[in-house]
C-alpha positions in Angstrom: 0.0 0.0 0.0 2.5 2.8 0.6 4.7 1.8 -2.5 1.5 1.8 -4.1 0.5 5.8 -2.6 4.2 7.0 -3.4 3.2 5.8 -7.3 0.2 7.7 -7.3 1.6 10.9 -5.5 4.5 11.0 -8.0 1.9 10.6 -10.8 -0.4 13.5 -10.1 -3.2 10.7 -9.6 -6.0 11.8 -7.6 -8.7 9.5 -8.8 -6.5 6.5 -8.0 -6.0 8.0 -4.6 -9.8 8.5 -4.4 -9.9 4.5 -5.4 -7.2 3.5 -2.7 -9.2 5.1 -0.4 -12.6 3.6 -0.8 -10.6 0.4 -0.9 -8.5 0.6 2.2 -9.1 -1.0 5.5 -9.0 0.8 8.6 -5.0 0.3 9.4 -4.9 1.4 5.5 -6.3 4.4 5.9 -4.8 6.2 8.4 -1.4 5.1 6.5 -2.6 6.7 3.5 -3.2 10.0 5.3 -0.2 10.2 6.8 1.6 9.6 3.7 -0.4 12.3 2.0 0.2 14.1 4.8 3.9 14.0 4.2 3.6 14.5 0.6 2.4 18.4 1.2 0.0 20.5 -0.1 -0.7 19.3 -3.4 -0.9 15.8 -1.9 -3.9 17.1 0.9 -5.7 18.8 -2.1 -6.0 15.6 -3.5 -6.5 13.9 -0.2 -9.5 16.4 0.2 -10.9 14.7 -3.0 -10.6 11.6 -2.1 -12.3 12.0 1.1 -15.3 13.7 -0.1 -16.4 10.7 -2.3 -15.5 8.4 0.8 -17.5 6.6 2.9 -18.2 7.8 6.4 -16.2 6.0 8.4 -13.2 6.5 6.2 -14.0 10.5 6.5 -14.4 10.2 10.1 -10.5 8.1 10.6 -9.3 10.7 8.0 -10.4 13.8 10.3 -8.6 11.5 13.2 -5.7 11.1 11.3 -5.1 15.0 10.5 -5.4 16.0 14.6 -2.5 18.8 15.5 -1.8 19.1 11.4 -1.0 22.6 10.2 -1.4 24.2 7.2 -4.6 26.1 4.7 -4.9 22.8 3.0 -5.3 20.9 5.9 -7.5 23.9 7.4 -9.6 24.0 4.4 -10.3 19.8 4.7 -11.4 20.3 8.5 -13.9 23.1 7.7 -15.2 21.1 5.0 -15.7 18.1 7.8 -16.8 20.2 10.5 -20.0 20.4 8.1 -20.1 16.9 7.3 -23.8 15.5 7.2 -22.3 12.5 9.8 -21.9 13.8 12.9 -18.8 11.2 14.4 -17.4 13.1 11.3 -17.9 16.5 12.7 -16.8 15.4 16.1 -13.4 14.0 15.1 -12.8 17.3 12.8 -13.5 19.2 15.7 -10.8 18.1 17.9 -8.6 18.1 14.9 -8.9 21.4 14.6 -8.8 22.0 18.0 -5.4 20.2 18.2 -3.8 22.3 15.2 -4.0 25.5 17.3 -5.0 27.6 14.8 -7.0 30.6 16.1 -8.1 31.7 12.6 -10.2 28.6 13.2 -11.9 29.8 16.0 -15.6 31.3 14.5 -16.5 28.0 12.5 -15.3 26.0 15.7 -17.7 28.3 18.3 -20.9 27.9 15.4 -20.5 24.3 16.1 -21.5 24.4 19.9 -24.9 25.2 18.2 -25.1 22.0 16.1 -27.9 19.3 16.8 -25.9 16.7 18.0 -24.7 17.2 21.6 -21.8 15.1 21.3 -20.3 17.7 18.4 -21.4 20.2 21.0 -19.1 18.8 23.9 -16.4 18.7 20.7 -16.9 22.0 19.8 -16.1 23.0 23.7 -13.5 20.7 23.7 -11.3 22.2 20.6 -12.1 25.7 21.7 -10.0 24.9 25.0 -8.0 23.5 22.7 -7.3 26.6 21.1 -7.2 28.7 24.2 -8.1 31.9 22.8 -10.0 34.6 24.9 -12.5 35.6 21.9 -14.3 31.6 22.6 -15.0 33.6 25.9 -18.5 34.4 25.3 -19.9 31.3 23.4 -18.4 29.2 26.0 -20.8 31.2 28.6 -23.6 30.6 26.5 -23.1 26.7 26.2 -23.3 26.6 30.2 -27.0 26.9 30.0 -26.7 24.1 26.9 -29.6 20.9 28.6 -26.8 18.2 27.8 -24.7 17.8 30.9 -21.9 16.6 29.0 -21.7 19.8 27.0 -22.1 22.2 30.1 -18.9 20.2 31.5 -17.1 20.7 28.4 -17.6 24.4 28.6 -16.4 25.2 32.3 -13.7 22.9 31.7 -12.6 25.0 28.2 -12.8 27.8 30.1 -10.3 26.7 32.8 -7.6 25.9 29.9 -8.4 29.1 28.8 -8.1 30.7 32.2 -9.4 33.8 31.7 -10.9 35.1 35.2 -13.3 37.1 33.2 -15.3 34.1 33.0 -14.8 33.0 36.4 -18.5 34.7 37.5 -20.0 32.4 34.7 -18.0 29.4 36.6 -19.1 29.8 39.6 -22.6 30.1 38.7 -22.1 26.4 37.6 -21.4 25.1 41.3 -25.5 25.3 41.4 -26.1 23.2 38.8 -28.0 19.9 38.9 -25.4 17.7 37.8 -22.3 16.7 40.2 -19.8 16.8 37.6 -20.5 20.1 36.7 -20.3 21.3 40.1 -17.3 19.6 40.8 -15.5 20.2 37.1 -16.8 24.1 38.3 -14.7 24.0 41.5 -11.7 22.5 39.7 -11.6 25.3 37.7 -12.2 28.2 39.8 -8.9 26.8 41.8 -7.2 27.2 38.2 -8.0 30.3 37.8 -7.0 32.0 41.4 -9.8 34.1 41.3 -10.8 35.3 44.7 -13.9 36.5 44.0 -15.2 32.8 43.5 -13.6 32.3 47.5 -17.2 33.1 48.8 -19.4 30.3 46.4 -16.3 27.9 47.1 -16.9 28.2 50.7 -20.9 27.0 50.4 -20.0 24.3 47.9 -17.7 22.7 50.8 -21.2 22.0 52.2 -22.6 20.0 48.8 -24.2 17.0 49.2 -21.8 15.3 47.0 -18.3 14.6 48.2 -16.7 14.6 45.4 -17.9 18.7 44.4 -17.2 18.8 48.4 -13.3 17.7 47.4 -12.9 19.5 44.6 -14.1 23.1 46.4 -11.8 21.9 49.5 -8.9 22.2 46.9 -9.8 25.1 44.8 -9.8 27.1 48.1 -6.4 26.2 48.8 -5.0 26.9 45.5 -6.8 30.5 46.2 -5.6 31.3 49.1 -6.3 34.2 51.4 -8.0 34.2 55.4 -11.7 33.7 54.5 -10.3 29.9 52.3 -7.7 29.3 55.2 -10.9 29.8 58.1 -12.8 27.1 56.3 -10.3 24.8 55.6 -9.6 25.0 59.8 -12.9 24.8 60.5 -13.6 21.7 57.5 -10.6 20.1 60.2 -13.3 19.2 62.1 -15.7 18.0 59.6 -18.1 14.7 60.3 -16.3 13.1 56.7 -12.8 11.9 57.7 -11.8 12.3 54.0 -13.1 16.3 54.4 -10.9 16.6 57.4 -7.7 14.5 56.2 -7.8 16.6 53.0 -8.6 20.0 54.7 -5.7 19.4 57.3 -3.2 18.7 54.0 -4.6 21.8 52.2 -3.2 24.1 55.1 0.1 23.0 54.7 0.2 23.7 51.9 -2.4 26.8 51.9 -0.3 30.5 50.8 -1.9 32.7 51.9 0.6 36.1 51.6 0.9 38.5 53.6 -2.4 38.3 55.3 -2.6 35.0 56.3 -0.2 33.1 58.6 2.7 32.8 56.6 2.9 29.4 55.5 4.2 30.3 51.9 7.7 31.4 53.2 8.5 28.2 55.2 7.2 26.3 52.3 8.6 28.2 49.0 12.8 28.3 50.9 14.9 26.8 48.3 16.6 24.1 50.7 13.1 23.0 51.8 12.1 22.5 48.0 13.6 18.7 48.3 12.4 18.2 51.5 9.0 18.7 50.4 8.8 17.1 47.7 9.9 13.9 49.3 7.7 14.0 51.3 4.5 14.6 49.6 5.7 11.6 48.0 5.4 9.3 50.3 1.9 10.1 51.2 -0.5 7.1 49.8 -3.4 8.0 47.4 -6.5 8.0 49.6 -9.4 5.4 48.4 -12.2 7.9 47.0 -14.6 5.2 47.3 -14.7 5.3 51.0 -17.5 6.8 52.8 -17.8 9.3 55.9 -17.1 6.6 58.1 -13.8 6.6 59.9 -11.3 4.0 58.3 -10.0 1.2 60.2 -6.3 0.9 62.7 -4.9 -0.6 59.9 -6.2 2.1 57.2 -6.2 5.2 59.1 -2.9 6.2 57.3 -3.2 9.7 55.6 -3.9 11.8 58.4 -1.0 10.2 60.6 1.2 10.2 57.0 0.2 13.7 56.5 1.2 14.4 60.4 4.4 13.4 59.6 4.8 15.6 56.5 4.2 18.2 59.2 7.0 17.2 61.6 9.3 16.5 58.4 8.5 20.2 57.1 9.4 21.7 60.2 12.5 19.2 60.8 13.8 20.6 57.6 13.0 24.0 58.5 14.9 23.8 61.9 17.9 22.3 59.4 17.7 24.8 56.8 18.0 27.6 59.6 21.0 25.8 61.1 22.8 26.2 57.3 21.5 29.9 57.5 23.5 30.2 60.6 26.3 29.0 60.0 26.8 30.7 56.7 26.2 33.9 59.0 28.7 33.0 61.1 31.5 32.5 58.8 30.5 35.5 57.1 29.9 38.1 59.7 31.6 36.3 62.9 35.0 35.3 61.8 36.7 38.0 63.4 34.9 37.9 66.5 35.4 34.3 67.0 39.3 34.8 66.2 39.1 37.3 68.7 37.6 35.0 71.5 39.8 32.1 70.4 43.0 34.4 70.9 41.5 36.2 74.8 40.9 32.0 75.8 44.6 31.3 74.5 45.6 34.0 76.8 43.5 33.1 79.5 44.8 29.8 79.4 48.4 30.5 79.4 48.2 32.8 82.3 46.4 29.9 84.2 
């Protein structure tokens, strides 16, 4: 097959491309793209031929095949696909476009979070994170009021790779909707974006009824920072879920706060702590998320004492990093004073 492609390339021969193609198998297929592909822009003109008169599934493995591919000809085959009268079509020439990066792509992608099928929706939210451009902005707040759960998810989460806190009002209008995983993809983001004027609906989502938003809120605060996240991380210390708590106490180690909170960043950020840290962190074991609010068992009760000892190694490492500090002082500033004590106790002992 690819001596066979090569042949046809060299020969200008688009209709026996077109053939090969209608042909091919499914390994075939995506080998023939990527030789075409390769071949450059005269190649993908005829490859845009081809997969016009091509069967649907063949279409749909082509789109696959072209995902992060740059280029007008390659542009001008996705926009053709996006339109496609299959939809798994327009879905996988979504994400191909979104994978290419190319921003000039961005109106035909945002039209598509208005097509029928709610799956090319969710793809259409998908590439435009993809692209993370700023002007996807307000079609992305639109498609949070989309019915399909899967496409409102799609759009909070494009927003966070975008990251713009412009949108993060929008977001955090999502941690009231009626699906979990919006509310807890919501709270994911929010912590992405550092916005603390989300602080206030991250505190009431700590109290959802699922734990898994509850979580997800616990850790946005922390990545936010500030006294009103650090109170309610203190106070979730003493929460009825041991999961809440466990994960609340970890948060505050971790928790910066700057300059109005209590200073954890400092200790935390020193560069001969960095190690130390990350060791540690390390050797804390993954909690089971499928545990309930029930207190584990002696034999299971291992985060919160693991995370215990982070503490006492954090500190430990403090207390040693300090020690350097001092030391370094002292050679720098108190050499001459200690040569000055070691020469009076010379004396002094002489005289004795």
């Amino acid at each position: 097959m690819p001596d066979r492609i090569q042949e046809l390339l060299a020969q200008g021969d688009y209709t026996g491309l077109m053939e090969t193609l209608r042909t091919a198998n499914s390994s075939e297929v995506e080998r023939l793209v990527q030789a075409l592909r390769e071949a450059g822009d005269d190649a993908l003109k005829g490859l845009g031929l081809a997969v016009a008169g091509a069967e649907g599934w063949k279409r749909e493995q082509s789109a696959k095949a072209l995902a992060g591919v740059q280029g007008d000809e390659v542009a001008k085959l996705l926009e053709g696909l996006i339109k496609d009268a299959d939809p798994a079509v327009r879905r996988e020439a979504l994400l191909a476009t979104g994978a290419g990066r190319d921003p000039r792509a961005l109106p035909r992608v945002a039209a598509a979070l208005k097509d029928g099928d709610d799956r090319v929706r969710e793809c259409a939210a998908r590439a435009l994170g993809d692209l993370k451009d700023a002007g996807a902005l307000d079609a992305l707040v639109e498609a949070l009021a989309d019915d399909e759960r899967n496409v409102r998810e799609a759009a909070v989460r494009a927003l966070g790779e975008i990251a713009d806190r412009r949108a993060a009002p929008a977001v955090a209008a999502c941690l009231a909707d009626t699906e979990d995983t919006v509310r807890e993809s919501a709270a994911r983001v929010l912590g992405w974006m550092k916005d603390r004027s989300a602080v206030g609906a991250l505190v009431k989502a700590t109290r959802d009824g699922n734990r898994y938003v509850r979580e997800a809120a616990v850790r946005a605060l922390a990545e936010i920072g500030g006294p009103e996240a650090a109170g309610t991380l203190r106070e979730l210390e003493k929460d009825s879920d041991w999961g809440i708590r466990d994960l609340a106490h970890r948060e505050l180690m971790f928790l910066r706060e700057g300059d109005q909170g209590r200073g954890a960043e400092p200790i935390l950020e020193e560069p001969d702590l960095k190690s130390a840290r990350a060791a540690a962190v390390r050797e804390i074991p993954e909690r089971d998320e499928s545990a309930g609010s029930e207190p584990p068992a002696a034999d299971e009760a291992r985060p919160a004492a693991d995370a215990r000892r982070l503490a006492d190694r954090l500190r430990s490492a403090a207390k040693a990093a300090d020690g350097k500090k001092g030391k370094k002082g002292g050679k720098k500033g108190g050499g001459k004073e200690g040569g000055k004590e070691g020469k009076k106790g010379k004396k002094k002992g002489g005289k004795s």
